[in-house]
C-alpha positions in Angstrom: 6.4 -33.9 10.9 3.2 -32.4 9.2 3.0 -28.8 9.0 -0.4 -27.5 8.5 -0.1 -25.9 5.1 -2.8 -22.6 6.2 0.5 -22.0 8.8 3.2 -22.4 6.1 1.5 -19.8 4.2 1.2 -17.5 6.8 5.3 -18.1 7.7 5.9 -16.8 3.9 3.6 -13.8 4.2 5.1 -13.1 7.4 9.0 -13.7 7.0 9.2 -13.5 3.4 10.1 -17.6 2.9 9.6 -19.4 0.0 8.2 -22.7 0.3 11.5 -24.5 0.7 12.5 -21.9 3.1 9.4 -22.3 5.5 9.5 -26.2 5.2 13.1 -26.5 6.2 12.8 -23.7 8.6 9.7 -25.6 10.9 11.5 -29.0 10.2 14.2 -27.9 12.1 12.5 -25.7 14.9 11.1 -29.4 15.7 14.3 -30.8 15.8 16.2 -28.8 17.7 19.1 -29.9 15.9 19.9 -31.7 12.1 21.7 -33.1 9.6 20.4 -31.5 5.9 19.5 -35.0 4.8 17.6 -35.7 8.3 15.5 -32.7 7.3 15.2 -33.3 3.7 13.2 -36.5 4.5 11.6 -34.5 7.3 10.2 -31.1 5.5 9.8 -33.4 2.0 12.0 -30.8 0.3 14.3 -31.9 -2.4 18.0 -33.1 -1.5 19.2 -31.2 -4.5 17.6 -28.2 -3.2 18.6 -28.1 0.6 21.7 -27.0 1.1 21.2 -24.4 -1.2 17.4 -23.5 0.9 19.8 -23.8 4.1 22.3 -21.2 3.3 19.8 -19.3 2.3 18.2 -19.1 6.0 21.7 -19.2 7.2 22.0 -15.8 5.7 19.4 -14.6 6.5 19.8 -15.6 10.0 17.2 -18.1 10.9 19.3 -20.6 11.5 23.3 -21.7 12.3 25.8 -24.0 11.0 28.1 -26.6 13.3 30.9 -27.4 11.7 31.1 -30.9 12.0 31.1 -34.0 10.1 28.6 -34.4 8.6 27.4 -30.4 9.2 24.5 -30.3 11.2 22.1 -26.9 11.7 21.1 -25.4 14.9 17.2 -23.4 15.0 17.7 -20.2 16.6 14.6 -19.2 18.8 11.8 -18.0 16.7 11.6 -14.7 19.0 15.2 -13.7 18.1 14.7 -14.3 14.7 11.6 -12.2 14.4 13.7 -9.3 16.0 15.9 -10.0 13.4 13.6 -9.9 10.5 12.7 -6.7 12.1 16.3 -5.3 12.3 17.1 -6.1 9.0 14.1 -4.9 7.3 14.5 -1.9 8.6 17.9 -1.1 7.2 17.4 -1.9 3.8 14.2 0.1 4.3 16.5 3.2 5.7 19.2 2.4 3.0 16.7 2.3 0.0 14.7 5.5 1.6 18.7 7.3 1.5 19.0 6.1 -2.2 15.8 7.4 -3.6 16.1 10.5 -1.7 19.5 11.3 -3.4 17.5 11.1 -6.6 16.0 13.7 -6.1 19.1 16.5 -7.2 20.6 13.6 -9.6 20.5 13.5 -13.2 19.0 10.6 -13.4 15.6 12.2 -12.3 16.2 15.0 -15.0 16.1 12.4 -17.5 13.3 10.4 -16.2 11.5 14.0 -16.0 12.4 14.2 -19.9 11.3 11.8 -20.9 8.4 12.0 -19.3 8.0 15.4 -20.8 8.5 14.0 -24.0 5.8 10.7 -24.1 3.0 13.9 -22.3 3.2 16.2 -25.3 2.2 13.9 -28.6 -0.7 12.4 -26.2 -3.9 12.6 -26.5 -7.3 13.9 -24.4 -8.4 10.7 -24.1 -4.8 9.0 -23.6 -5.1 10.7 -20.3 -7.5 7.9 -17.7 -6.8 4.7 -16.5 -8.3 2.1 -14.2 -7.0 1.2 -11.1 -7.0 -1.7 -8.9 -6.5 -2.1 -5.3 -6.9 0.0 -2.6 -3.7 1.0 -2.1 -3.2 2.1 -5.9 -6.2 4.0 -5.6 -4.9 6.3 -2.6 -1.6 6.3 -3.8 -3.3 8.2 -7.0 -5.6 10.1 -5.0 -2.3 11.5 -3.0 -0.8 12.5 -6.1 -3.9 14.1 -7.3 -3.9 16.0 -3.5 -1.1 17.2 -4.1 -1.1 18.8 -7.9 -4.6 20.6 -6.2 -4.4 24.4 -7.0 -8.0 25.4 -6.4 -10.1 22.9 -5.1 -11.2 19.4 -3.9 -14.4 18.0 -3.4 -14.7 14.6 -1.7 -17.6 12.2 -1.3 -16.9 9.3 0.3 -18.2 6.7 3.3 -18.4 5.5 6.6 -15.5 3.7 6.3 -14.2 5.8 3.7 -13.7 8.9 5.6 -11.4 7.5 8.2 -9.6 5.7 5.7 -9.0 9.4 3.6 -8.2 11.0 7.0 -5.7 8.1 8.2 -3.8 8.4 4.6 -4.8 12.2 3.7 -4.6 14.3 6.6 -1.3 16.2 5.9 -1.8 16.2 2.2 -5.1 18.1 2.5 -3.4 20.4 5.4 -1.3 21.6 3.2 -3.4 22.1 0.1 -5.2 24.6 2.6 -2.3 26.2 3.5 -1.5 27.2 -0.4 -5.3 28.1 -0.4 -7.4 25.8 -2.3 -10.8 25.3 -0.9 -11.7 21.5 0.5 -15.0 20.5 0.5 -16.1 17.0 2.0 -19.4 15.1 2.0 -19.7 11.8 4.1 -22.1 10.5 6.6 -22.0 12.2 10.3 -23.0 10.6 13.3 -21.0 9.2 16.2 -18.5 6.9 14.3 -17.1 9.3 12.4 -17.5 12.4 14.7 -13.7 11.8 16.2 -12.4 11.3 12.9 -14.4 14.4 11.0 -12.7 16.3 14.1 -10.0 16.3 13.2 -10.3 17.7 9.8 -11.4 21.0 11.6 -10.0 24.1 9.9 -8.7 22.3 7.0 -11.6 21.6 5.0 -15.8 22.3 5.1 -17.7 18.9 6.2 -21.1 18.1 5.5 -23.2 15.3 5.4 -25.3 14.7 1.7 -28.3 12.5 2.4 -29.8 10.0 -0.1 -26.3 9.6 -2.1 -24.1 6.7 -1.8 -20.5 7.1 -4.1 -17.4 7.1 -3.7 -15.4 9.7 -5.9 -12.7 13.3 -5.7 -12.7 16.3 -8.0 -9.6 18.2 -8.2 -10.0 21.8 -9.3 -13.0 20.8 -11.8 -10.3 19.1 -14.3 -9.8 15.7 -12.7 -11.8 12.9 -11.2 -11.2 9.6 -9.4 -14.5 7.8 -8.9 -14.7 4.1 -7.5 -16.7 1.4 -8.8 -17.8 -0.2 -6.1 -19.0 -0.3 -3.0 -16.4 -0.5 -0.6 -19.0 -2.7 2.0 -19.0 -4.8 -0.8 -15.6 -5.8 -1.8 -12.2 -6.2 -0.4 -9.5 -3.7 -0.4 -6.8 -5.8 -2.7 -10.1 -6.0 -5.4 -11.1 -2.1 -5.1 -11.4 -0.8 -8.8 -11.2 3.5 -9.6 -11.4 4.7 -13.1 -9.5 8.1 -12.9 -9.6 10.9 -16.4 -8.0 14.1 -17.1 -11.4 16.0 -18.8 -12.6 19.4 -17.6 -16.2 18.6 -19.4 -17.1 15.6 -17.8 -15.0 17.0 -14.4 -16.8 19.9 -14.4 -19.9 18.6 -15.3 -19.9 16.3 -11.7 -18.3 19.5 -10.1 -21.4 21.7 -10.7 -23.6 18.1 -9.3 -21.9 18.4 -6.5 -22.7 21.9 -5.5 -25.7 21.6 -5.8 -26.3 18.7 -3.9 -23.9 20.7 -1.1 -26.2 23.7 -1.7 -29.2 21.6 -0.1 -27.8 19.5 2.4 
């Protein structure tokens, strides 16, 4: 059996699978029905390695064992094992969720908070920046950043950007309005973002700066998280954002901004 090997990389992204795992796995869905030596030869997968890969999927309930001699392995319909995958990711997702949420009142956190205190205070002005890569690093700092906001944040941002920021922002910018700091947001306006720019209505003052093309966030005039490129221009997993902790150089693009808000 060949496997094209563009589909056994999409198996491991999907279910999780090592290579073994997937090989075995697609083996048998051919077969129906096999011996661990038949689909040894079959998936190319060492012998010294497939009983072990087979328990493996056993456990994880992609596949079952007949007790016979010698012990063959039954495929179990790819739909039920999807709904499976589903099931089961789900509970460690809910049991890991319940785990970290206990932290919260534990002592463990009160150390971690220690000494986190305790690496802060010996640091340095210029200790505090960092780069980041990948989109989803960048938001996750941007949230963060949302969130510590006591007085104000100004956005510029894209196309693109701006439903991106609404999708992942929304309720972090809500409240930050409700404790009363001041949201201002420049991105482009026209009829591709005019759903999405609805719905930040009452939360935060939109408008649209011609003639500049960036990507950054000021929080309170202390804190900035720019990107570096354009986001047309690169893929989400290769993003880059250099974020600093420096009221000069924050408030410095802070005053840029207001003017450039000023005229549009």
């Amino acid at each position: 059996m060949i496997v094209n090997e563009e589909f056994l990389s999409k198996l491991r992204r999907a279910f999780s699978l090592n290579l073994y795992e997937v090989k075995l796995w697609t083996a048998l869905l051919s077969r129906g029905v096999s011996t661990a030596g038949e689909l040894s030869d079959i998936a190319d997968v060492p012998r010294s390695r497939t009983y072990d890969v087979l328990e493996s999927l056993e456990r994880k309930g992609f596949v079952i064992v007949k007790p016979e001699k010698p012990i063959k392995y039954m495929a179990i319909a790819p739909t039920e094992v999807l709904d499976r995958v589903k099931r089961r990711l789900a509970e460690i997702t809910e049991e890991r969720t319940k785990r970290l949420e206990g932290l919260h009142s534990s002592d463990i956190l009160k150390e971690l908070q220690q000494l986190y205190k305790q690496g802060i205070e010996p640091m340095q002005i210029t200790d505090f920046s960092g780069a980041l890569k990948g989109r989803h690093n960048l938001y996750d700092h941007l949230s963060m950043l949302v969130k510590e906001a006591e007085k104000s944040i100004a956005i510029m941002t894209t196309e693109d950007g701006i439903t991106r920021k609404v999708r992942a922002l929304k309720p972090l910018l809500e409240k930050a309005k409700a404790r009363g700091v001041k949201i201002k947001i420049a991105a482009p306006v026209n009829d591709k973002t005019k759903e999405v720019l609805d719905k930040l209505q009452g939360v935060a003052e939109i408008k649209e700066i011609k003639d500049m093309n960036a990507r950054f966030c000021i929080i309170d005039g202390k804190q900035v998280l720019f990107m570096l490129m354009d986001d047309k221009d690169v893929h989400p997993t290769y993003d880059l954002g250099m974020w600093v902790n420096t009221p000069y150089f924050a408030g410095a693009l802070q005053d840029l901004f207001e003017m450039a808000w000023k005229k549009a």
